[in-house]
N, C-alpha and C positions, 0 to 999 in steps of 0.2 A: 595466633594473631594474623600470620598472613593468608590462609584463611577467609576470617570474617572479613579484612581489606578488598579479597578477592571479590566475596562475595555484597559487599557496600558497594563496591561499581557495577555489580549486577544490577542491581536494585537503582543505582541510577541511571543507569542504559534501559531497566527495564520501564522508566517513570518518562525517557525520552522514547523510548517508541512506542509507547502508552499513548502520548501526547501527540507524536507526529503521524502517526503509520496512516490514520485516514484524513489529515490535515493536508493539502496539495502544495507541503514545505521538504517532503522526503524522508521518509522515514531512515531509509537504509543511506542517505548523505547523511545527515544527523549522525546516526549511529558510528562511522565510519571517523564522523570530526571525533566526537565524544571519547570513544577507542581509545584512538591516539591522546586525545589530552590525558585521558585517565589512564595510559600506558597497560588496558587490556590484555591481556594473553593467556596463551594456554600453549599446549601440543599442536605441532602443525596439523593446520586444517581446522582449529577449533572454534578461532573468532570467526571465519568465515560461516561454518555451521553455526555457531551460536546465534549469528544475526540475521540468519532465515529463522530458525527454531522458535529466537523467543516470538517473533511475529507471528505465530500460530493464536499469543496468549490474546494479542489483540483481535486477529481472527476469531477467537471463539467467544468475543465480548460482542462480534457484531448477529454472531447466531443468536444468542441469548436473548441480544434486543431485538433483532427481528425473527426471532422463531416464531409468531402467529404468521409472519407472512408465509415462511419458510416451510408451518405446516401446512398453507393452503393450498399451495405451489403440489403436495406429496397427497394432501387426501383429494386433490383435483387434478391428477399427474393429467387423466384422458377427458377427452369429451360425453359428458351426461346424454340420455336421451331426451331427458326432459328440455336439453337446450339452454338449459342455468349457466352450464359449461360447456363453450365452446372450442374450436381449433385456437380459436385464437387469444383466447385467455387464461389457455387450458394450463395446465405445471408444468407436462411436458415439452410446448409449445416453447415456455419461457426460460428451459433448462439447456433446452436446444438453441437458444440463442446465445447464452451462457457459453455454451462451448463453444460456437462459431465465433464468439466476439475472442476467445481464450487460443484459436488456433496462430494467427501473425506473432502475436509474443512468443509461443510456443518454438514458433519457428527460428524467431530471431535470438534466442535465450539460445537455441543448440546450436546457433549458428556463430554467433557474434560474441556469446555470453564470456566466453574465457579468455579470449582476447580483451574484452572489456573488462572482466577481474584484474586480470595482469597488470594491466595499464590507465584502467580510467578510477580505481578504488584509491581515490589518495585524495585528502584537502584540496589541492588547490584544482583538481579536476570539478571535486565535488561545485564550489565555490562557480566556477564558471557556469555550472549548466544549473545553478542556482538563478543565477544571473541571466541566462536563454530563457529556461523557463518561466519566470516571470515577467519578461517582454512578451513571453508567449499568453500568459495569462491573461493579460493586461489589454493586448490585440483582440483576440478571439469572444473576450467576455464582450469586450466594445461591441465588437461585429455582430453574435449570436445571440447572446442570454435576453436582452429583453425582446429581440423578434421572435425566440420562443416562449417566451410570458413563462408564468410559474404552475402550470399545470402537472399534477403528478401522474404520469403513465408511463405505468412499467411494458407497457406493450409495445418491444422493440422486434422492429421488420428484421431479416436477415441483411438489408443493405448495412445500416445503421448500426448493428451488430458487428458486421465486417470495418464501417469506420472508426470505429470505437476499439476495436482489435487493434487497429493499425497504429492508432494514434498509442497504445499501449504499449507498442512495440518502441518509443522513446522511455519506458520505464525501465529497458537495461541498463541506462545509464546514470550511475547515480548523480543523485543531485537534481534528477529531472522531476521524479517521484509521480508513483504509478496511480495515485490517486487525482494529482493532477491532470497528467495525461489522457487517464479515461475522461475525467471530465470534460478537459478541452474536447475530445472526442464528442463525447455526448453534444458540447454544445453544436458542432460542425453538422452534426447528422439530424439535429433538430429538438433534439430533447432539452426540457426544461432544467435550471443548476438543478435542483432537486431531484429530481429524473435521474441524470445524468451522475449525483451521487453518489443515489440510490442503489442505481445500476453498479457503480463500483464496489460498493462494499460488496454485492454478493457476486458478482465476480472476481474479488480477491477470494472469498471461498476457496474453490477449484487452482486457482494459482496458486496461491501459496502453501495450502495442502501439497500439490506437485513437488515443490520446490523446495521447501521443508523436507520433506520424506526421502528427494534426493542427494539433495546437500548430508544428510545424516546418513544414509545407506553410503554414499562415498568418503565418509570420513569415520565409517565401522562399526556407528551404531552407538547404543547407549554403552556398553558393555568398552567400547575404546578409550571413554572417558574414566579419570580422576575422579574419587570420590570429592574433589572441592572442583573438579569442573562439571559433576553431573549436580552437585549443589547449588553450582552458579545459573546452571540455565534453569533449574526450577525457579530459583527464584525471580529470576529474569520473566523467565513467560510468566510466574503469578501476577509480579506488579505490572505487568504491561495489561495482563485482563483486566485487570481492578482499576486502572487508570483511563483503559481504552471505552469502557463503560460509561465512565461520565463524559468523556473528551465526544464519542460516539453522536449524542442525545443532543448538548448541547450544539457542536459541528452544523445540524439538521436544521434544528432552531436558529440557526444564526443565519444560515444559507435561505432561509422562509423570508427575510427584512433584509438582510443586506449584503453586498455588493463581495467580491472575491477580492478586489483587488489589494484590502488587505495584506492578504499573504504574500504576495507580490512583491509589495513592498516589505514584509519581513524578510522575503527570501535574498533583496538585494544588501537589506542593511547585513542578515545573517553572512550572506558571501563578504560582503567588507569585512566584516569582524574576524574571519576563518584566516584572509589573506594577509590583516596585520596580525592575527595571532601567529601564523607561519615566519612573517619578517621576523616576530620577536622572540623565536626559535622554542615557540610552545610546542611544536611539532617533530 
């Protein structure tokens, strides 16, 4: 029985980070409230690896839906002689921006990232940068999105790459959410919401692949786990791919007609709710 208990909060951690991980409300704030409501646990070190981990399953719902692009990018890695394929539209081209837009996080994760687990992973941290972030949102969409109209071009310069790294580098904090972030990005450096989306989902690729792979090699591996805690992340990352799949398509659709500011406002009503659920000692 306790057990299957265990593994029922899986499955609803894994249907909230299904839901939030490419919505610009936090996936890894979400997950961190949720935890605690749902009194989460394992062996030290585990909820931490489990909430990078299951975010892979979301990860590999955005491969799935874009793998034709994702194959284009690989059978067009260099430039043709015929000219069809250029430097600049080439796979490698756009893989390489990929990384440079992936290096500021990079940085600020080995720099920053532990002192940020220690001290800023808790409700009421979450809650506030719920609250930044969507003044942020709110500002930037005003200022950018419709002076760069809704044109889809994944042809991102190294500048643009680099702002879009930068503005990233606010997704160590939870509550900020790195899907947000890139976008604001996006919007700053020129890119349209769509664009700028776009851009995020396939650079979460490469991120979170990283981050996953280290979070789990420093806490031992599959083999350090509990038969009901290697149970629980499977089931975690299944429902998170199964949920992150519809959430994904529609996300897209919704970003083509209208406006972000939406979530904006989710993220201030959700911070309200977080800080009376803490008054009222849910936490």
């Amino acid at each position: 029985m306790e057990t299957f208990l265990f593994w029922l909060k899986s499955m609803i951690l894994g249907i909230v980070e299904g839901i939030t991980e490419f919505l610009p409300v936090s996936s890894t704030g979400h997950l961190i409230i949720f935890e605690n409501l749902l009194r989460f646990s394992g062996d030290e070190g585990y909820v931490e690896m489990y909430s990078y981990v299951i975010q892979l399953g979301a990860i590999l719902a955005v491969i799935i839906l874009f793998r034709e692009k994702i194959w284009e990018t690989i059978i067009h890695l260099f430039p043709t002689k015929n000219n069809e394929v250029t430097y600049e539209n080439s796979g490698f081209r756009f893989w390489l921006m990929i990384v440079i837009a992936c290096i500021p996080g990079t940085i600020a994760e080995f720099t920053v990232g532990d002192a940020i687990e220690t001290y800023l992973f808790n409700p009421y941290s979450v809650a506030g940068a719920l609250v930044l972030g969507a003044v942020l949102l709110i500002m930037l969409e005003q200022k950018y999105s419709k002076k760069n109209g809704k044109k889809l071009n994944l042809i991102v310069t190294v500048k643009q790459a680099l702002i879009v790294g930068c503005f990233q580098c606010l997704a160590v904090i939870p509550g900020m959410s790195r899907s947000a972030s890139t976008i604001m990005g996006g919007w700053v450096a020129g890119l349209s919401t769509v664009s700028a989306a776009e851009f995020s989902f396939f650079l979460a690729i490469p991120v979170m692949f990283g981050m996953s792979f280290l979070k789990l090699v420093s806490y031992g591996g599959f083999g350090a786990m509990t038969g009901a805690e290697l149970g629980a992340l499977i089931v975690g990352f299944v429902v998170s791919f199964l949920v992150a799949l519809v959430v994904v398509k529609s996300f897209i659709t919704y970003l083509k007609k209208k406006p972000m500011k939406v979530f904006a406002y989710y993220r201030v009503i959700f911070a309200v709710v977080v800080v009376i659920a803490g008054i009222a000692g849910l936490f």
